[in-house]
N, C-alpha and C positions, 0 to 999 in steps of 0.2 A: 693208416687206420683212422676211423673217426675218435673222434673222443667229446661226446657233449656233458654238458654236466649231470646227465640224468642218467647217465651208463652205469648201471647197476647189474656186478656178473653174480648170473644165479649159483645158489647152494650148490645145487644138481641140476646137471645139465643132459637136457632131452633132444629127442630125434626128429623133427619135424618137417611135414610136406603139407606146403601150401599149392593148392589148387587157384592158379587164379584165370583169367580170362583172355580172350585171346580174340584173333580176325576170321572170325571165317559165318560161314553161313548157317542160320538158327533158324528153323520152323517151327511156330509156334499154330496151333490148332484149335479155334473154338466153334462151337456151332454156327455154320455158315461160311465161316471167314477160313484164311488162311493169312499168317503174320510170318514175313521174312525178314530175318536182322542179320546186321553184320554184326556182332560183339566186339565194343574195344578192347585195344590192353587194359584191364585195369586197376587200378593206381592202391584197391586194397592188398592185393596179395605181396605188393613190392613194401608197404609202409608196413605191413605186418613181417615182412624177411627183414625188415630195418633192426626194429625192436626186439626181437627175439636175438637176432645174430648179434647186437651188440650184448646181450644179456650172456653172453658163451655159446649158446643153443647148436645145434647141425639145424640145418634150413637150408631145403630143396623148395624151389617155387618150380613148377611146374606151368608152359606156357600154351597155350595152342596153337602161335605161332608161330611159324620159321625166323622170325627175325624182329628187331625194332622197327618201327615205321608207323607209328597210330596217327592220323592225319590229325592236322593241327588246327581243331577246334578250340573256343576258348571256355578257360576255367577260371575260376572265382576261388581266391585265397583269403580268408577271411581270418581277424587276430587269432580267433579258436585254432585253427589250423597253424597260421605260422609261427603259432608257440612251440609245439610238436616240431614242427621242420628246424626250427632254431634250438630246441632242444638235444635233437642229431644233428647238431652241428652242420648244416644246410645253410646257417643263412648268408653268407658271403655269395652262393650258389644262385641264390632265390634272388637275390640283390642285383645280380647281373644279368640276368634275363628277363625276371618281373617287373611291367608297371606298375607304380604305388598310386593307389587312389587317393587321392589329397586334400578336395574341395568337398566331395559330397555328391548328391543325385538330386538333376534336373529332371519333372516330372513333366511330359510332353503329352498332350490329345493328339492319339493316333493319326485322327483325320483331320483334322485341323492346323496343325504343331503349333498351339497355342499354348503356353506355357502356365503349369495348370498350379505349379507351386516348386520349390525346390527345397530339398530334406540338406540343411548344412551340419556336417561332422560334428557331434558335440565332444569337444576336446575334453572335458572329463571322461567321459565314454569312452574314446579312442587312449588315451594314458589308464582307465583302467581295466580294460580289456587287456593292457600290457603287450600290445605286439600292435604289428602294423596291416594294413588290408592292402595286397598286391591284386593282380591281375595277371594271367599266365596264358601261354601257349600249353596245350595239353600235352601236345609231343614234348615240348620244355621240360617240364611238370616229369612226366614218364620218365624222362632219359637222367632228369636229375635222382631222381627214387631207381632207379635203375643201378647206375654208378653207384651211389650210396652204399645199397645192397649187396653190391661186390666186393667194395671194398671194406663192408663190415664183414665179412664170410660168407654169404647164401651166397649157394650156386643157383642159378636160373637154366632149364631147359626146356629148350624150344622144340617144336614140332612132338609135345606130349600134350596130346587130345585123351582125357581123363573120362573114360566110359563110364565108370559107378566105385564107390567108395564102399569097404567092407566091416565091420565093426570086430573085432577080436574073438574068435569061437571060442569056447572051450578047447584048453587045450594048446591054444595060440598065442603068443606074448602081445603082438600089436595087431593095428588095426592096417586094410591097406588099401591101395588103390587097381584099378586093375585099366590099362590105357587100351584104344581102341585096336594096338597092334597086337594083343596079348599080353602085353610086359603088366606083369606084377611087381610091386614096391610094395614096403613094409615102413613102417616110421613108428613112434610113440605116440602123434598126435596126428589128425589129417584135419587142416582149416580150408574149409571151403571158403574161398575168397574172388570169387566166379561170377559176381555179377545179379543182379535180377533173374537171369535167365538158368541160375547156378544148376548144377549134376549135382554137386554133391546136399545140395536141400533134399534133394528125392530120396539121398539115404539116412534125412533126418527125420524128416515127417514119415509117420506111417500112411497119411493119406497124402495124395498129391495134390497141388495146391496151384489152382489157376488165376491169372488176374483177367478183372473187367476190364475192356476197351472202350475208355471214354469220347468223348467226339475231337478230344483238342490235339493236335499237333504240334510238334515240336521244331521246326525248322532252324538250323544252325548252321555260320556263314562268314566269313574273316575275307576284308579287305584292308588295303595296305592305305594307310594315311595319304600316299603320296597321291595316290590317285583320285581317293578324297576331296584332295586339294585342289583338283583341276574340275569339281565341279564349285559353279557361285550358288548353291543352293545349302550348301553343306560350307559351317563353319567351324574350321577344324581343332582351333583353340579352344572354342568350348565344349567340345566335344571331349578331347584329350586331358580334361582339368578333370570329368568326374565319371561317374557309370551314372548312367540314362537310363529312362524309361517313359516309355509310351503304353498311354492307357485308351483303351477303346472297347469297344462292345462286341465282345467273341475273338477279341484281337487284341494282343500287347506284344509290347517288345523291349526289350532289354539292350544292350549296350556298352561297350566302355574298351577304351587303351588296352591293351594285353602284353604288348612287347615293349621292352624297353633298347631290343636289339633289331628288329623287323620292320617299327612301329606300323605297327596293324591294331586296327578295328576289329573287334569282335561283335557279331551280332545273331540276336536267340529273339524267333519268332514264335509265339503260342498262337495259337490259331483254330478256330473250330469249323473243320471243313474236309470235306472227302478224302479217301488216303491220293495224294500225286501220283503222276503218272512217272514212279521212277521207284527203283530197289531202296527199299525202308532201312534204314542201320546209321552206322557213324560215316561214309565214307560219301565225301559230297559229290552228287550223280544227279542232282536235280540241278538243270538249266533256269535260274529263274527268273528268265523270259517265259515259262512256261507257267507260270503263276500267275501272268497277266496283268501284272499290277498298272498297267495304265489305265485298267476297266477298274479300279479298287480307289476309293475315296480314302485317296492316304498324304499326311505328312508329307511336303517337299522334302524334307528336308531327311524323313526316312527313305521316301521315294529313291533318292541322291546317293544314299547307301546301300540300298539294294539293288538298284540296277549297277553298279560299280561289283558287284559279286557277281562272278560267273558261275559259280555252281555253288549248292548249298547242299546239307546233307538232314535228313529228316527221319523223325522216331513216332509211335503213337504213346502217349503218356496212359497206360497202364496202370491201372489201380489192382495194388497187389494187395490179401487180406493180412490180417497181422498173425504169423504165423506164430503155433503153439510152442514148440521148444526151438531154441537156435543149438543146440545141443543132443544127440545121442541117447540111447541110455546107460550107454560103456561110460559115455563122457570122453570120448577119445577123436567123435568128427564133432567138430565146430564150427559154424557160421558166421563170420566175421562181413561186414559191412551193409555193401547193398542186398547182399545174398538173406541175409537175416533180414532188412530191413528196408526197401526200396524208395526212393524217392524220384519227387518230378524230374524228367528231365531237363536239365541246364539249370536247375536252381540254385541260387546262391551257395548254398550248404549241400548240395550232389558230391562235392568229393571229401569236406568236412567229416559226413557221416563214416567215411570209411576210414580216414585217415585215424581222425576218432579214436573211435574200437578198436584201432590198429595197437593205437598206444595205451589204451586200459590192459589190454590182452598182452600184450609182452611184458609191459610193465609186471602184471601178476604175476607173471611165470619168472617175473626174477627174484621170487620172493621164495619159488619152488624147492621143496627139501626133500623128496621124494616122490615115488608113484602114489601114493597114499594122499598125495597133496591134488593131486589132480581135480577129482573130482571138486573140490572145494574151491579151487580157484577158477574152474571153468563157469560152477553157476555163481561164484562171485561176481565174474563181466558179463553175465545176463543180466544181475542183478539191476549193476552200475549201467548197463547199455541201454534197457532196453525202454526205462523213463524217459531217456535222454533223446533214443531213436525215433518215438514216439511224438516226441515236443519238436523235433525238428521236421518232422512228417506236417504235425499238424501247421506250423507256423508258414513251411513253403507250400503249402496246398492252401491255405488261407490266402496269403500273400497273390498269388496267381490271380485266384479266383477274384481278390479284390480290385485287380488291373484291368478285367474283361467284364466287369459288372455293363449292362445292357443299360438304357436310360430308364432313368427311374429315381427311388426315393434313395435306393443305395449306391447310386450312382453320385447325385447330387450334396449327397451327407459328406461322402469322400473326397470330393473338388472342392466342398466347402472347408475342409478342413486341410487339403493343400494351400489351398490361398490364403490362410490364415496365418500359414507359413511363408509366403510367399509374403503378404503384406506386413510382416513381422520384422522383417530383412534380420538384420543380425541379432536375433532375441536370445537371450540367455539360453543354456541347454536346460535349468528347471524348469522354465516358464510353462504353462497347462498347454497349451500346443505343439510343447516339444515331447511332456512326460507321455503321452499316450503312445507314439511312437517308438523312444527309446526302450519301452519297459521292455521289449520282447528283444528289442537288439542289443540292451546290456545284457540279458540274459546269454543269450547266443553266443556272444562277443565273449563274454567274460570265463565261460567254461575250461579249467586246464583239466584234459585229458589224464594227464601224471599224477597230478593231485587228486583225482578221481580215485584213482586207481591204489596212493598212496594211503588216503585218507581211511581207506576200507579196510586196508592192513593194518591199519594201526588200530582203529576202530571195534573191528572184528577180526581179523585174519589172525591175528596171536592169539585172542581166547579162543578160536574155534580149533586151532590146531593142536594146542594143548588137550581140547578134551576130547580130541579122536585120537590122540594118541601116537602125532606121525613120526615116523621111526628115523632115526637118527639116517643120514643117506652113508653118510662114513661105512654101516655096517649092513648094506642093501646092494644088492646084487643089481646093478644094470637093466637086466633082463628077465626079472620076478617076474611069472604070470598075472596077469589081471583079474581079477574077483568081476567077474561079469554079474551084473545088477546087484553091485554093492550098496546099499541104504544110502550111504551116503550122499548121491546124489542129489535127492532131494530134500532129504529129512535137514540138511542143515541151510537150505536157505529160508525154510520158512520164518527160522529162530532170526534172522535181521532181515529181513525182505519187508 
């Protein structure tokens, strides 16, 4: 069993089915268009069976696939994140498969690979964020959150494709799901933890909720160092010391180590250009000889790395609206990560978000002392999420766009202020070329999850409980009916919101 030092077992212990995501094929439909996705597994519905099941809880994740296997794209582990993973007692785990990012990020011109500045780690920053920034294989990542989750107690089952989620009638003690075979389940809580493309949204919102189709792509691609190696255009020491990025006009790309056991290269292309001629999803089916990059005024030195990848796998980055409740109004389905709150694909912070909300959300519920409590700690991690989901929205959608700025006066503002960096060479991390930079990535960095999650309880969650009055659990029935639109819901977040 794990044991991290944040395991805290709840007063009262509840029933729980997590919805999370799974491989198979998703049509999405807007005027004109038709959008086909493959869905990965993903990594919210497993980080959320973590923290609950160490908390006492029952926790069913629900999969829509037959088995493990999520192709192994790469993921960005950021301090935010592996405090959480080292909290559950993961990081022996994370240590032995993850690369550690060490030096910092080389900033490359696309088409040129002229070296446009390089951002070096500032070591206060990195000791106070308190954790370390790795680099991972997604399948890695998966299978470690997988394990994890077994052997804290949640069972996981596969080949349960989750058709629509049902809120508690009158009458009925819980809320339930109903899967595409007919099978009905029943739990105390249903967290939809599904993805962008989530089922169980549609039983939060009363309206349905579409995203715009932007023009940029998302191409994602992993070669192995070694092959790397046998081109001279591609130098693999310094590639291997930090995460990269090339900046260009409608074009950037990303970069960096992933494996500390495969050593592979990971690489995430944005891109604004026609959808490819290949199946849109996670699962790499795009030949990218068929990209044509030798008609494309690109980097040798990217060049050396893309053509060394024989297939790639590619998404359309989808601008989703900020949707009205992540929440019910039983309080009983919940919206945990990207289902609540979606971001760019392959951003820095893409799995951050989920893991997140993963650990506000269980954390709360270890504080849990009856059904009475529910409602109050559900929109509590709206409360703490949804500032948080929002700042991370804005920061990876800024960051993008500031990589593919076209020439111009904002083009030229931003090279002049990597080279300032660049000609700065080892400048202190306060220095005014560093502060503007850092201010968004100590934020980001520094965020604990638990502390979030803690701070509110102590804060609020004792005086709110006291004056609704929740009832001892010692002398509560298990399976008391639910007050379907009990006040509560809302009336007490507006009192600390």
């Amino acid at each position: 069993m794990l044991s991290p030092p944040s395991r805290r077992l709840a007063p009262f212990k509840l029933d729980f089915i997590i919805v999370g995501g799974g491989q198979l094929f998703f049509f999405f439909f807007c005027p004109a268009s038709v959008y086909i996705y493959l869905v990965p597994l993903a990594i919210a519905g497993l980080s959320t069976a973590i923290g609950l099941a160490l908390s006492g809880h029952k926790v069913r994740v629900l999969e829509r696939c037959s088995r493990l296997g999520q192709p192994a794209c790469g993921i960005r582990v950021p301090p935010n994140v592996t405090k959480i993973l080292v909290g559950w007692g993961l990081e022996e785990e994370i240590r032995k498969t993850a690369s550690l990012v060490r030096e910092g990020s080389h900033l490359w011109d696309f088409e040129t690979g002229k070296l446009i500045g390089f951002l070096q780690w500032a070591e206060p920053v990195i000791q106070d964020s308190g954790a370390k920034f790795y680099m991972m294989r997604y399948d890695h990542l998966y299978q470690i959150l997988y394990d994890a989750a077994r052997r804290a107690g949640a069972e996981v089952i596969f080949n349960a494709d989750v058709r629509l989620a049902s809120p508690p009638v009158r009458g009925a003690h819980r809320p339930s799901v109903q899967l595409r075979d007919g099978t009905v389940l029943h739990a105390d809580i249903i967290i939809g933890a599904d993805g962008q493309h989530s089922t169980i949204r549609n039983s939060v919102q009363r309206k349905r909720v579409e995203p715009r189709a932007t023009e940029t792509i998302v191409l994602s691609g992993n070669v192995s160092m070694q092959r790397l190696s046998e081109d001279d255009r591609v130098d693999v020491t310094e590639l291997s010391s930090s995460w990269s990025y090339w900046f260009g006009p409608g074009r950037a790309c990303s970069g960096g180590s992933i494996s500390s056991i495969y050593l592979e290269y990971a690489v995430h292309v944005y891109w604004d250009r026609e959808d490819p001629d290949a199946p849109e999803g996670w699962i790499p089916n795009l030949p990218t000889k068929s990209l044509k990059l030798s008609d494309q005024a690109l980097d040798n030195r990217l060049a050396g790395m893309l053509e060394k990848i024989d297939a790639v796998c590619w998404q359309r980055y989808l601008d989703w609206p900020n949707i009205e409740n992540w929440s019910d109004e039983s309080n009983r389905i919940v919206l945990v990560g990207e289902s609540s709150r979606p971001l760019i694909p392959c951003s820095s912070q893409c799995g951050s978000l989920s893991v997140e909300s993963a650990a506000v959300f269980s954390t709360l519920f270890s504080y849990v002392r009856g059904f009475d409590h529910i409602p109050l700690l559900v929109r509590a991690y709206e409360t703490i999420r949804r500032d948080r989901a929002d700042f991370l929205h804005r920061v990876e959608l800024t960051h993008v766009t500031q990589t593919m700025f076209p020439p111009g006066p904002e083009q030229e503002a931003r090279d002049h202020e990597m080279r300032k960096l660049l000609h700065a060479g080892q400048a202190k991390w306060d220095d005014d070329a560093y502060l503007g930079l850092w201010g968004q990535v100590c934020e980001t960095w520094a965020y604990n999850a638990f502390d979030a999650a803690d701070d509110w309880w102590v804060q609020w969650g004792i005086l709110r409980e006291r004056s609704l009055g929740i009832h001892d659990p010692s002398v509560e029935s298990p399976f008391r009916p639910l007050e379907v639109g009990v006040s509560a819901r809302i009336d007490v977040i507006h009192e600390f919101s």
